[in-house]
DSSP file (Angstrom, degrees, kcal/mol; ACC not computed):
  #  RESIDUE AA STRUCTURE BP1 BP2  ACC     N-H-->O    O-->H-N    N-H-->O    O-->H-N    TCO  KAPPA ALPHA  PHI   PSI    X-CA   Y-CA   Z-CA
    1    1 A X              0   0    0      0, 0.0     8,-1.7     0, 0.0     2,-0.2   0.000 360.0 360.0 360.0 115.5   59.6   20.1  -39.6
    2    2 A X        -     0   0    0      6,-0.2     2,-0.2     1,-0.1     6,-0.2  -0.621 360.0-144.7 -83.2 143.4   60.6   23.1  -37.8
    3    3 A X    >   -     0   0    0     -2,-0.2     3,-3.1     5,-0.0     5,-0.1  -0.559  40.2 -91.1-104.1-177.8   63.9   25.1  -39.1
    4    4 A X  T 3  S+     0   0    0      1,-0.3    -2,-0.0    -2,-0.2    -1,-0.0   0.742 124.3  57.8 -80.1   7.7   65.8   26.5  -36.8
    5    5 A X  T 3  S-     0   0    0      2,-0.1    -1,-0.3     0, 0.0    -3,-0.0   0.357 120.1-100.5 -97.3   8.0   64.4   30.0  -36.5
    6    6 A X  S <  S+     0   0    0     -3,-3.1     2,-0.4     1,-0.2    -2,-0.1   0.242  84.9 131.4  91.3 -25.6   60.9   28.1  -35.5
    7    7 A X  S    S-     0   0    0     -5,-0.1    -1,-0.2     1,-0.1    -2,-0.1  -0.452  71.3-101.6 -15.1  97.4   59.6   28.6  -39.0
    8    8 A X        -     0   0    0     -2,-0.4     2,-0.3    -6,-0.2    -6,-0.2  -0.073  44.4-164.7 -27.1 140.4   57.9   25.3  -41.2
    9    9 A X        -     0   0    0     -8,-1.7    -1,-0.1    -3,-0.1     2,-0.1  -0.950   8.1-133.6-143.3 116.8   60.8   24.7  -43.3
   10   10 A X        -     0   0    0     -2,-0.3     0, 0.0     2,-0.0     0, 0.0  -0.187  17.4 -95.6  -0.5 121.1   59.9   22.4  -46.4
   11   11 A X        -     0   0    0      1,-0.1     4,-0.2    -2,-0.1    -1,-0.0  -0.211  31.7-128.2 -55.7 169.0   61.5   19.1  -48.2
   12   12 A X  S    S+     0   0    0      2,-0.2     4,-0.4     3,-0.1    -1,-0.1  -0.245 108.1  54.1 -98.0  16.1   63.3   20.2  -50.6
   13   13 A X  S    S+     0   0    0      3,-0.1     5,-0.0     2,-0.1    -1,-0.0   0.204 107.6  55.0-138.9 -10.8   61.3   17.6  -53.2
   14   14 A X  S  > S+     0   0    0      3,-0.1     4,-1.8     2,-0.1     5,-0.2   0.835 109.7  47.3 -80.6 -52.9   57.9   19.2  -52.0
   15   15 A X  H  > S+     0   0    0      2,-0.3     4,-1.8     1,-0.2     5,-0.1   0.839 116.1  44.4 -70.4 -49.1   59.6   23.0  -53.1
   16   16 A X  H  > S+     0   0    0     -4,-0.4     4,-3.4     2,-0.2     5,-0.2   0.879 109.8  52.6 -63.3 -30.3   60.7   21.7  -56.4
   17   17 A X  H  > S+     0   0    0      1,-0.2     4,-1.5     2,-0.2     5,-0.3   0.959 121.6  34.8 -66.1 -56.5   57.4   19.9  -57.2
   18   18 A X  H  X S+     0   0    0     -4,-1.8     4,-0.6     1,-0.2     5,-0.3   0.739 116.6  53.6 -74.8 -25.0   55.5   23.1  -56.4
   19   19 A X  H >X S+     0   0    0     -4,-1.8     4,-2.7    -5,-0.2     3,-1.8   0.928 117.8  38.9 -66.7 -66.7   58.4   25.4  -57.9
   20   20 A X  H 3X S+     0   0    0     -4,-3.4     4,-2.8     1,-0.3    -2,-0.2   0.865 113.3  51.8 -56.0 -30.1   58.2   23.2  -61.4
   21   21 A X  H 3X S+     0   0    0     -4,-1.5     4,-2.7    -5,-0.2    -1,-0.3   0.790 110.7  48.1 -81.8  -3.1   54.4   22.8  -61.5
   22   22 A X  H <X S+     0   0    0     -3,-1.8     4,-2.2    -4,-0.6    -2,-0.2   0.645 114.0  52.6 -85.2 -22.8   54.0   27.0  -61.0
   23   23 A X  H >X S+     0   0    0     -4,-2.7     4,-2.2    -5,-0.3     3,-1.1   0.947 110.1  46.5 -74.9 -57.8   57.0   27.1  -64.1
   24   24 A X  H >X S+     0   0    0     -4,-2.8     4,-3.1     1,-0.4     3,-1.1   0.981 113.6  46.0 -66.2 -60.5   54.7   24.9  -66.1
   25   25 A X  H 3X S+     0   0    0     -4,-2.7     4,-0.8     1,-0.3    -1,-0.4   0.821 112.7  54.9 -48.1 -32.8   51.5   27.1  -65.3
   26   26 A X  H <X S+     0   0    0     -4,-2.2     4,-0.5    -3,-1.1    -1,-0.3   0.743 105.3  46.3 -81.8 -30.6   53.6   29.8  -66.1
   27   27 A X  H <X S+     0   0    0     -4,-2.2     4,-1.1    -3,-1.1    -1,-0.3   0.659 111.3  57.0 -91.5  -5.3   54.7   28.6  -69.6
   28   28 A X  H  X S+     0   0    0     -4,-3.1     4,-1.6    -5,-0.4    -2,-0.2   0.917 109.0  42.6 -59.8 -36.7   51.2   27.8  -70.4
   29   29 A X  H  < S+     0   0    0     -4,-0.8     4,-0.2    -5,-0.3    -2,-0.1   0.552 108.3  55.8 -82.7 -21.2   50.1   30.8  -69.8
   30   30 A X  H >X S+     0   0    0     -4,-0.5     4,-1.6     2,-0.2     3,-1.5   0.929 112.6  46.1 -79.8 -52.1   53.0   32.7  -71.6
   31   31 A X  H 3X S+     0   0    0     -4,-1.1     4,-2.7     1,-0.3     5,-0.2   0.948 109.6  54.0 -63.3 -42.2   52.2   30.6  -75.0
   32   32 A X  H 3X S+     0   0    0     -4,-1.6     4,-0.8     1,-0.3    -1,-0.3   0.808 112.2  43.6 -56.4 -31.7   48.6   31.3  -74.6
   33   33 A X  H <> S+     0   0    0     -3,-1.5     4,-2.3    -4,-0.2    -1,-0.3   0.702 119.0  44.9 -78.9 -28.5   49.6   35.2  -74.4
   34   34 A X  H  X S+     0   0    0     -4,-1.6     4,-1.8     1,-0.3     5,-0.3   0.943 111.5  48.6 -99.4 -38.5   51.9   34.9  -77.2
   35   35 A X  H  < S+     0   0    0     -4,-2.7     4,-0.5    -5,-0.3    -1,-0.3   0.755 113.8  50.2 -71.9 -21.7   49.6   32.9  -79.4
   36   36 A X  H  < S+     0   0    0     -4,-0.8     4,-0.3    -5,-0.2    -2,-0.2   0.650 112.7  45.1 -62.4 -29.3   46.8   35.5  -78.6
   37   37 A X  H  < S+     0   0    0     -4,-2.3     4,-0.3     1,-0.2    -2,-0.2   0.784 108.7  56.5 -82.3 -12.0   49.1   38.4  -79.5
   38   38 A X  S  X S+     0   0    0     -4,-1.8     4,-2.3    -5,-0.2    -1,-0.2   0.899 110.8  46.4 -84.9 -31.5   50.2   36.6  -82.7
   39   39 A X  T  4 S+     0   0    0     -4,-0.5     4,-0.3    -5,-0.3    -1,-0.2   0.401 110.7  54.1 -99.5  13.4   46.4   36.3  -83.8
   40   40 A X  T >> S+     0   0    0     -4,-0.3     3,-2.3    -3,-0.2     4,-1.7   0.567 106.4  44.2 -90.9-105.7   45.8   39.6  -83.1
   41   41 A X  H >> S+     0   0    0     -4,-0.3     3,-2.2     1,-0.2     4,-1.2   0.547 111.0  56.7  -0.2 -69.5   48.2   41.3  -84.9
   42   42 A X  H 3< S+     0   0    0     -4,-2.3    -1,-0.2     1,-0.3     4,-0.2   0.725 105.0  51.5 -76.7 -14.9   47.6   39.2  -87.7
   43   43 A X  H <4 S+     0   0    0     -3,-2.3    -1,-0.3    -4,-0.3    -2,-0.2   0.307 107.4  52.0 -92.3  14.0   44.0   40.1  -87.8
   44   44 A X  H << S+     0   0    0     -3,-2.2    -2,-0.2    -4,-1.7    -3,-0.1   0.740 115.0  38.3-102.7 -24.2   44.7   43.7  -87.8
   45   45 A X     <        0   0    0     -4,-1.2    -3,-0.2     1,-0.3    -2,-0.1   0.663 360.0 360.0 -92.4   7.8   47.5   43.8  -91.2
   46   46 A X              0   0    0     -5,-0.5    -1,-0.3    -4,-0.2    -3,-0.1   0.787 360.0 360.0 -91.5 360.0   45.0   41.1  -92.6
């Protein structure tokens, strides 16, 4: 699918699946940071 400036132009149901599975990698990877800083911290006041 060409847009009109001649550029590959996307579904719009191909953009979201790839927008929502890069959100999901992104909150995995934020709880994994936040659950490493929480167990840090708590083995430095322990």
């Amino acid at each position: 699918m060409l847009g009109r400036s001649g550029r590959l132009r996307h579904p719009p149901a191909l953009f979201s699946t790839s927008a929502a599975s890069l959100g999901a990698t992104l909150a995995v990877i934020h709880l994994v940071f936040c659950a490493f800083i929480t167990a840090s911290l708590a083995d430095i006041s322990a």
